[in-house]
mmCIF file as gemmi writes it, N, C-alpha and C atoms, coordinates in Angstrom:
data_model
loop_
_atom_site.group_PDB
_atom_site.id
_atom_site.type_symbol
_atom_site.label_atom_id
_atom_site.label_alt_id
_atom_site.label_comp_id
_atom_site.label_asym_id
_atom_site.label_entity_id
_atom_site.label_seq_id
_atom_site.pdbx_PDB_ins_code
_atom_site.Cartn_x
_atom_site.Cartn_y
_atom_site.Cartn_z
_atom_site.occupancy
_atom_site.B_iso_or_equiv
_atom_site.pdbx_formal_charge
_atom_site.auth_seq_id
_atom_site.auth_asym_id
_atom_site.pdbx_PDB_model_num
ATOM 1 N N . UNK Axp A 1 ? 8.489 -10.457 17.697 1 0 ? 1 A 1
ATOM 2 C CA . UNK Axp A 1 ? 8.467 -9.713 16.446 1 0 ? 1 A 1
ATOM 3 C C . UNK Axp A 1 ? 7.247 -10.149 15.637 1 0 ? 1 A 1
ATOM 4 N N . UNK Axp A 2 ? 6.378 -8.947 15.448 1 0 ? 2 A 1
ATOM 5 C CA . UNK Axp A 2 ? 5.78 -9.504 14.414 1 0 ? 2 A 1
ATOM 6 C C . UNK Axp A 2 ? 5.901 -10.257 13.089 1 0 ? 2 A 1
ATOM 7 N N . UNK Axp A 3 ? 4.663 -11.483 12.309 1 0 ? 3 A 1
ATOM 8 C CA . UNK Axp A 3 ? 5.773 -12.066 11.764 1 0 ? 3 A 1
ATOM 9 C C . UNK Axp A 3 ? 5.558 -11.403 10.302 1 0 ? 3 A 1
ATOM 10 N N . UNK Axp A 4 ? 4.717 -10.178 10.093 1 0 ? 4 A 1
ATOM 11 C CA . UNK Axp A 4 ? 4.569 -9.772 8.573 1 0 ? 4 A 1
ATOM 12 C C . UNK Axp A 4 ? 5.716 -8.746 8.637 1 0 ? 4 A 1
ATOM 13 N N . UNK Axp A 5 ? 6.065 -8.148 9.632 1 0 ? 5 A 1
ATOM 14 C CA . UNK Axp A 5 ? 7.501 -7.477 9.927 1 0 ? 5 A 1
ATOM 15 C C . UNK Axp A 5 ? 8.344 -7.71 9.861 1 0 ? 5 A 1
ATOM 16 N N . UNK Axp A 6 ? 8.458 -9.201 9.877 1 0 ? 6 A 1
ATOM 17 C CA . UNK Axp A 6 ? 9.969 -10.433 9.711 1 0 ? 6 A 1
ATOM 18 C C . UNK Axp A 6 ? 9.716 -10.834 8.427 1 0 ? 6 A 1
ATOM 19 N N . UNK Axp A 7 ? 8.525 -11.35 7.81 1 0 ? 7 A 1
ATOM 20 C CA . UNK Axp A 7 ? 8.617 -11.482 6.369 1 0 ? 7 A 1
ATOM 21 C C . UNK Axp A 7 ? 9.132 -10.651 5.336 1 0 ? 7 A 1
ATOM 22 N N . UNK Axp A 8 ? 8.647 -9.105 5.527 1 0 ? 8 A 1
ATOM 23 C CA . UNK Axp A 8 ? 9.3 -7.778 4.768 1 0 ? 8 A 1
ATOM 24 C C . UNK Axp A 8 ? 10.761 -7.894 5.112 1 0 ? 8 A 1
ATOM 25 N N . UNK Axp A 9 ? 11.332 -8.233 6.392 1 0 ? 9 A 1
ATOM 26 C CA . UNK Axp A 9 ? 12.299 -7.849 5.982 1 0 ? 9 A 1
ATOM 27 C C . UNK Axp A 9 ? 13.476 -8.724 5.9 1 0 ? 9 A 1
ATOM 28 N N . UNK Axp A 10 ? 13.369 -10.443 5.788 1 0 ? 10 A 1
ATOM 29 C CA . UNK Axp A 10 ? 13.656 -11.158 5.22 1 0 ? 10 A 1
ATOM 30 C C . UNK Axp A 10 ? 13.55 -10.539 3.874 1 0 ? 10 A 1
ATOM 31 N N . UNK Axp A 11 ? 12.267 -10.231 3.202 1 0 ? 11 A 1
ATOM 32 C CA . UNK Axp A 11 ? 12.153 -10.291 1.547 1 0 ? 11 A 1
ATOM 33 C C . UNK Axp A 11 ? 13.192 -8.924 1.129 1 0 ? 11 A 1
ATOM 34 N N . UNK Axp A 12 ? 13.242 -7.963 1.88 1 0 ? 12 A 1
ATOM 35 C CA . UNK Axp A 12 ? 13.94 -6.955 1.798 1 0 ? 12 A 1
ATOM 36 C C . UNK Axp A 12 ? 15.593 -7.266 1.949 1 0 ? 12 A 1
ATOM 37 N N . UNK Axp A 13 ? 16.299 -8.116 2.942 1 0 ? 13 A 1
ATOM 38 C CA . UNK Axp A 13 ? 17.027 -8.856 2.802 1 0 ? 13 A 1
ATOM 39 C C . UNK Axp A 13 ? 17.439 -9.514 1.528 1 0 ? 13 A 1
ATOM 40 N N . UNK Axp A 14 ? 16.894 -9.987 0.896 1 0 ? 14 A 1
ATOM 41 C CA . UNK Axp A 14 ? 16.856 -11.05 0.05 1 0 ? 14 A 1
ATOM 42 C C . UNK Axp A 14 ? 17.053 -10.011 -1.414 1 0 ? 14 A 1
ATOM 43 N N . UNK Axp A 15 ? 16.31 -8.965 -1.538 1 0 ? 15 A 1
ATOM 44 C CA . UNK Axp A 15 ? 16.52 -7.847 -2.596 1 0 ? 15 A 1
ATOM 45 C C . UNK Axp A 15 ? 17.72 -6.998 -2.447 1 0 ? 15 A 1
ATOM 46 N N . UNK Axp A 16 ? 18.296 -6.417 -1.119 1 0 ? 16 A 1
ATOM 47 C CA . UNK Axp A 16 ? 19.651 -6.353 -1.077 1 0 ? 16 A 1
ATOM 48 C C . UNK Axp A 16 ? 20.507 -7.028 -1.448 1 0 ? 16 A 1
ATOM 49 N N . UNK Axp A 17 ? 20.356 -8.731 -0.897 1 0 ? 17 A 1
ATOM 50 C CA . UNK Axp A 17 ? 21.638 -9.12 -1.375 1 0 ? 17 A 1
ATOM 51 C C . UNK Axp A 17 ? 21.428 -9.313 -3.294 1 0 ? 17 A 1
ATOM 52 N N . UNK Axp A 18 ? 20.312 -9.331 -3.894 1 0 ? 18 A 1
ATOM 53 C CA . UNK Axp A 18 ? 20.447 -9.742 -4.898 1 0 ? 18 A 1
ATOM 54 C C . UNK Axp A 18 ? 20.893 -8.676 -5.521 1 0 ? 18 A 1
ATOM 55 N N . UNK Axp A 19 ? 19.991 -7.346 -5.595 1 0 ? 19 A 1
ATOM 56 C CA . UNK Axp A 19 ? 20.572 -6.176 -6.208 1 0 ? 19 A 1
ATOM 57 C C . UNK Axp A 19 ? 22.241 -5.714 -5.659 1 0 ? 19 A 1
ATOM 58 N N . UNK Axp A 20 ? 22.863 -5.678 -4.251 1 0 ? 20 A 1
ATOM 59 C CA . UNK Axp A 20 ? 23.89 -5.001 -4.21 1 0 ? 20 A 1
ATOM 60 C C . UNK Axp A 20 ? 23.51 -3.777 -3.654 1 0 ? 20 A 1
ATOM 61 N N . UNK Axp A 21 ? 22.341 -3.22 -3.42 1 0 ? 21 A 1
ATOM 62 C CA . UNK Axp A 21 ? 22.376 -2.108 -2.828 1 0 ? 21 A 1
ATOM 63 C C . UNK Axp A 21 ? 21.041 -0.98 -2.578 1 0 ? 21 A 1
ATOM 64 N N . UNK Axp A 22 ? 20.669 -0.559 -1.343 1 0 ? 22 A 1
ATOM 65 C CA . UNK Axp A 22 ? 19.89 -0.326 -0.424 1 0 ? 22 A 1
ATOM 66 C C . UNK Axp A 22 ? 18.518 0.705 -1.804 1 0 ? 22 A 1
ATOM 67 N N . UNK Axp A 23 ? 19.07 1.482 -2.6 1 0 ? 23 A 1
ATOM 68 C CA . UNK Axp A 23 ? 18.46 1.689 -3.403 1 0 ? 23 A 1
ATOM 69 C C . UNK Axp A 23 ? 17.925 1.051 -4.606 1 0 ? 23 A 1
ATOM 70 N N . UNK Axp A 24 ? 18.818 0.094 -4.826 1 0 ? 24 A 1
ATOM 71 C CA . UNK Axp A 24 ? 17.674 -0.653 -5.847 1 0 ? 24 A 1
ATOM 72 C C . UNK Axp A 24 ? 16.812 -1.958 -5.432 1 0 ? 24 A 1
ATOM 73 N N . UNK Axp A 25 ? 17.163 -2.07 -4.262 1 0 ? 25 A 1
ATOM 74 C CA . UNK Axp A 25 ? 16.138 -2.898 -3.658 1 0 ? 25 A 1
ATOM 75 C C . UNK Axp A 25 ? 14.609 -1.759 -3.093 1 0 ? 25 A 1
ATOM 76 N N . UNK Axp A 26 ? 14.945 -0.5 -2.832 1 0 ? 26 A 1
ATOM 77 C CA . UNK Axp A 26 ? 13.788 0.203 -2.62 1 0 ? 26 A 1
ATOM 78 C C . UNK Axp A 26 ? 12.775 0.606 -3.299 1 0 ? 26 A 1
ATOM 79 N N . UNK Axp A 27 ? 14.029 0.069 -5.035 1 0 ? 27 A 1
ATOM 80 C CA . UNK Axp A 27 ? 12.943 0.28 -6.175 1 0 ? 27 A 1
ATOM 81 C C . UNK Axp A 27 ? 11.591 -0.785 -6.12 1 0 ? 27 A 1
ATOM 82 N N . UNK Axp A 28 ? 12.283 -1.708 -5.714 1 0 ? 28 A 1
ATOM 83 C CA . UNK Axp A 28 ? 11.331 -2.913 -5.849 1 0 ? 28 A 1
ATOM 84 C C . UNK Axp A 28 ? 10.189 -2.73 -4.498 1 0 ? 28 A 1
ATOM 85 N N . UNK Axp A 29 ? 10.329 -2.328 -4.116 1 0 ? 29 A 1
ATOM 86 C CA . UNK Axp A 29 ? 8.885 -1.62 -2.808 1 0 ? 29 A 1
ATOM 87 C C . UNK Axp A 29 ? 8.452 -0.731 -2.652 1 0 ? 29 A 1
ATOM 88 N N . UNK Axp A 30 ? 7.757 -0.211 -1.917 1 0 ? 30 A 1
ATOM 89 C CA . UNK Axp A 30 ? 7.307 1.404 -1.965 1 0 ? 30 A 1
ATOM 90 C C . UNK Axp A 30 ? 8.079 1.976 -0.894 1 0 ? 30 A 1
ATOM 91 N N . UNK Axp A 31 ? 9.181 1.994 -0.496 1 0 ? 31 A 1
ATOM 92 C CA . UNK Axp A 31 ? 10.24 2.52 0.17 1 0 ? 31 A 1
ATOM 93 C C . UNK Axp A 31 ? 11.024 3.234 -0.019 1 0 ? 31 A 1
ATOM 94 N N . UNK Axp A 32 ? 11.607 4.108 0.557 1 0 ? 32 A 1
ATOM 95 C CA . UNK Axp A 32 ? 12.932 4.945 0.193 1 0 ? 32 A 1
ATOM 96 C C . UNK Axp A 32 ? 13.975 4.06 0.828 1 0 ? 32 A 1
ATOM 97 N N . UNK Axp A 33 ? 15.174 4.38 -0.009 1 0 ? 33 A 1
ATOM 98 C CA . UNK Axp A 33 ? 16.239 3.718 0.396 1 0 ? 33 A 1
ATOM 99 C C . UNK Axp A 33 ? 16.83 4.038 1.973 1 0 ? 33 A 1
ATOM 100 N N . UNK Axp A 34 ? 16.994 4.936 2.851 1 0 ? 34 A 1
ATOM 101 C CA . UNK Axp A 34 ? 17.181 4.842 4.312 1 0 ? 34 A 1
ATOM 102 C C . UNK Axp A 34 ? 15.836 4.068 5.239 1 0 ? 34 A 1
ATOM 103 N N . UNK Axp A 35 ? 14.578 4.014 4.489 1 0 ? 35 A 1
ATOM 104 C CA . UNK Axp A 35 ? 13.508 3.21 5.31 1 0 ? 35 A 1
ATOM 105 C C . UNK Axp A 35 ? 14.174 1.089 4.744 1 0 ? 35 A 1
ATOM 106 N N . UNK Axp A 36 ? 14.396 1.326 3.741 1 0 ? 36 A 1
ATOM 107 C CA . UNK Axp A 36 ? 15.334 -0.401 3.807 1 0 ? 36 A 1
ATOM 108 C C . UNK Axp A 36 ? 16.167 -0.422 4.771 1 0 ? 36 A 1
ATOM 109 N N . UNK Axp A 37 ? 17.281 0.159 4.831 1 0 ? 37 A 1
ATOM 110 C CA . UNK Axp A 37 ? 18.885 -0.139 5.774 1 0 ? 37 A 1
ATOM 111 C C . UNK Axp A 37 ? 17.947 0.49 6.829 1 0 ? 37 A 1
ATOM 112 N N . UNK Axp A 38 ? 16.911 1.147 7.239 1 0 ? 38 A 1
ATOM 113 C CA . UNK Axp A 38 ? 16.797 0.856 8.772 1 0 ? 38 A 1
ATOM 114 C C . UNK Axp A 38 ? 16.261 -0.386 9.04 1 0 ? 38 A 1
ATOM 115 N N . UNK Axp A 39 ? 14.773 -1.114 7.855 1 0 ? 39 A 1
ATOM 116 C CA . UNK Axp A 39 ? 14.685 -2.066 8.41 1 0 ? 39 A 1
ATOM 117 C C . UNK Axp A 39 ? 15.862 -3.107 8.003 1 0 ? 39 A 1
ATOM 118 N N . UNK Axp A 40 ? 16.795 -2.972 7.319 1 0 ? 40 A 1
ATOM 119 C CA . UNK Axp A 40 ? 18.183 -3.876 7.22 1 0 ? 40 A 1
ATOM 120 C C . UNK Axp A 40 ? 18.599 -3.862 8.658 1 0 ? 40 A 1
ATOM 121 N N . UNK Axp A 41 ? 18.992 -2.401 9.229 1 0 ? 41 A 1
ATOM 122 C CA . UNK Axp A 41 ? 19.331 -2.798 10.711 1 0 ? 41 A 1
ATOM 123 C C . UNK Axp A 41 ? 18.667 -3.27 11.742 1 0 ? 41 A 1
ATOM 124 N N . UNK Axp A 42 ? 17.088 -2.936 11.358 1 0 ? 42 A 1
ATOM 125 C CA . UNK Axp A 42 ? 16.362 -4.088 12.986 1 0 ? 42 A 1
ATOM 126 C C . UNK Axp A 42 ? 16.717 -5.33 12.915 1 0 ? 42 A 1
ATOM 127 N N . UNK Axp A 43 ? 16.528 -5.79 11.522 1 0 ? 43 A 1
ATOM 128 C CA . UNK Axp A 43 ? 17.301 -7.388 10.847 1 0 ? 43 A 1
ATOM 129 C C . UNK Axp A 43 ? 18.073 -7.66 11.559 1 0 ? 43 A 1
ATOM 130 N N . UNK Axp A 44 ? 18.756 -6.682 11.488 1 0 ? 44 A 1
ATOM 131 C CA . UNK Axp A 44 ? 20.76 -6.956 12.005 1 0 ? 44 A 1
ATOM 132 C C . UNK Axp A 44 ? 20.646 -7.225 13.272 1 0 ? 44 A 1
ATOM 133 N N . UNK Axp A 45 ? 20.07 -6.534 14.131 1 0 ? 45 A 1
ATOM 134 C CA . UNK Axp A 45 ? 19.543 -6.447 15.716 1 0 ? 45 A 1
ATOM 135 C C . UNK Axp A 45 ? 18.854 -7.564 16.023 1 0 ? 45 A 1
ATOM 136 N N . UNK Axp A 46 ? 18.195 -7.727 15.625 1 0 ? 46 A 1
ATOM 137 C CA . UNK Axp A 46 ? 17.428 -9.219 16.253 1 0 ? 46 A 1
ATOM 138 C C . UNK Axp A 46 ? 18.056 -10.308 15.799 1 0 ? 46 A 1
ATOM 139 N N . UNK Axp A 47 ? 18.979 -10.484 14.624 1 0 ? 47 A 1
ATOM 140 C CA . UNK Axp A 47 ? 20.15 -11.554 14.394 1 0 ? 47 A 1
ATOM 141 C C . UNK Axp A 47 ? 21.101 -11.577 15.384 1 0 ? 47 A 1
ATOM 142 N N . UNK Axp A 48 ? 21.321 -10.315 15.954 1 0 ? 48 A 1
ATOM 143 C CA . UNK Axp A 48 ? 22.555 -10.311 16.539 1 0 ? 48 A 1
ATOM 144 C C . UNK Axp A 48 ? 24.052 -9.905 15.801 1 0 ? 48 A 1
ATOM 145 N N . UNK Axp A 49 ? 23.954 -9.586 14.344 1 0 ? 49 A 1
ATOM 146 C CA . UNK Axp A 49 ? 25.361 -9.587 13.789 1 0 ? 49 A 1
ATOM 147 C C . UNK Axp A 49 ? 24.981 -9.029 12.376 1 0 ? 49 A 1
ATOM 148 N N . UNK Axp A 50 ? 26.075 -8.339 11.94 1 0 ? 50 A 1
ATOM 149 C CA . UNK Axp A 50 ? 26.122 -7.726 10.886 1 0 ? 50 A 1
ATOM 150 C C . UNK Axp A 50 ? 25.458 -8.459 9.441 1 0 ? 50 A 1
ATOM 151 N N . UNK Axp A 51 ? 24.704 -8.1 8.504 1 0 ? 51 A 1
ATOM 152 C CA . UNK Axp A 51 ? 24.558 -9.014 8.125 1 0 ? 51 A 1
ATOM 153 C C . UNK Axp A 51 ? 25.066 -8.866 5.913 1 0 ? 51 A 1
ATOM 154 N N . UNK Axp A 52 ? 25.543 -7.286 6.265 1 0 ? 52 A 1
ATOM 155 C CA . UNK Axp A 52 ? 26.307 -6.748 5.426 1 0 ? 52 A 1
ATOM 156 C C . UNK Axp A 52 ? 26.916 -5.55 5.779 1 0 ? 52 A 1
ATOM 157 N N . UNK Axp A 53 ? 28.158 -5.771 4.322 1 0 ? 53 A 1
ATOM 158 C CA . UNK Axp A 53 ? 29.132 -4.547 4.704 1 0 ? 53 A 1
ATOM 159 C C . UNK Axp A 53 ? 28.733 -3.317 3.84 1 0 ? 53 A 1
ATOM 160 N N . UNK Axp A 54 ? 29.127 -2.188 4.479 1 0 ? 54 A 1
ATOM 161 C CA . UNK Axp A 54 ? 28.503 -1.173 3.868 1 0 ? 54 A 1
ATOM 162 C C . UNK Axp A 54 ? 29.732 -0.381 3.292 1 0 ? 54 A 1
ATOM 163 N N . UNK Axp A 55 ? 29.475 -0.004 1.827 1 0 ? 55 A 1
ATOM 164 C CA . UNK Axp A 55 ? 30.537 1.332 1.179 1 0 ? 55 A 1
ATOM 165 C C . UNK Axp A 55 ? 29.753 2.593 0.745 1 0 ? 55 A 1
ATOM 166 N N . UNK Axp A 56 ? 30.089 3.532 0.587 1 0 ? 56 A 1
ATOM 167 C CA . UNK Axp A 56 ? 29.586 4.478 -0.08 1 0 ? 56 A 1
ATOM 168 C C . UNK Axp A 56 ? 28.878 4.067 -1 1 0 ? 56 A 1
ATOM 169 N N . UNK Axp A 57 ? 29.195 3.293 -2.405 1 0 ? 57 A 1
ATOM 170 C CA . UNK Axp A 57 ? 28.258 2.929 -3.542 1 0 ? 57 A 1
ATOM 171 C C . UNK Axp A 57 ? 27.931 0.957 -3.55 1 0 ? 57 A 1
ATOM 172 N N . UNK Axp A 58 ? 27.709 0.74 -2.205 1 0 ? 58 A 1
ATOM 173 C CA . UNK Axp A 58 ? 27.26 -0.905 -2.75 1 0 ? 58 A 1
ATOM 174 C C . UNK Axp A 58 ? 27.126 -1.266 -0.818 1 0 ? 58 A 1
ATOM 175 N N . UNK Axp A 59 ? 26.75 -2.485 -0.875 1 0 ? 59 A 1
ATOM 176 C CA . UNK Axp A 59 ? 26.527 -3.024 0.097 1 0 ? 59 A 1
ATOM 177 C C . UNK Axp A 59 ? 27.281 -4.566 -0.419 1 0 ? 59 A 1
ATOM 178 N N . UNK Axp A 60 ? 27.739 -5.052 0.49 1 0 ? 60 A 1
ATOM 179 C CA . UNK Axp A 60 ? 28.314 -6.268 0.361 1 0 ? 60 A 1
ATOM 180 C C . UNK Axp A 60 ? 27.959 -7.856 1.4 1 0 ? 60 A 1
């Protein structure tokens, strides 16, 4: 994995869990909120395991 690809999305990580949710962490980048939770899910994929739960209005 590249590692400026793992840094974004550690830092992207890190804005999910603080905000609570895939859109206001997208505020904070030049992203739309489904380009986060996909790179949330390569995250998830190369961890191996979920690394949040998902609802309609929040991430957990």
């Amino acid at each position: 994995m590249n590692p400026n690809t793992l840094t974004e999305q550690l830092s992207l990580f890190l804005d999910v869990l603080e905000t609570g949710s895939f859109s206001a962490a997208a505020r904070r980048h030049p992203l739309t909120p489904s380009a986060v939770a996909r790179r949330i899910d390569s995250l998830e994929s190369s961890v191996g395991s979920r690394l949040f739960q998902r609802s309609t209005h929040a991430v957990l």
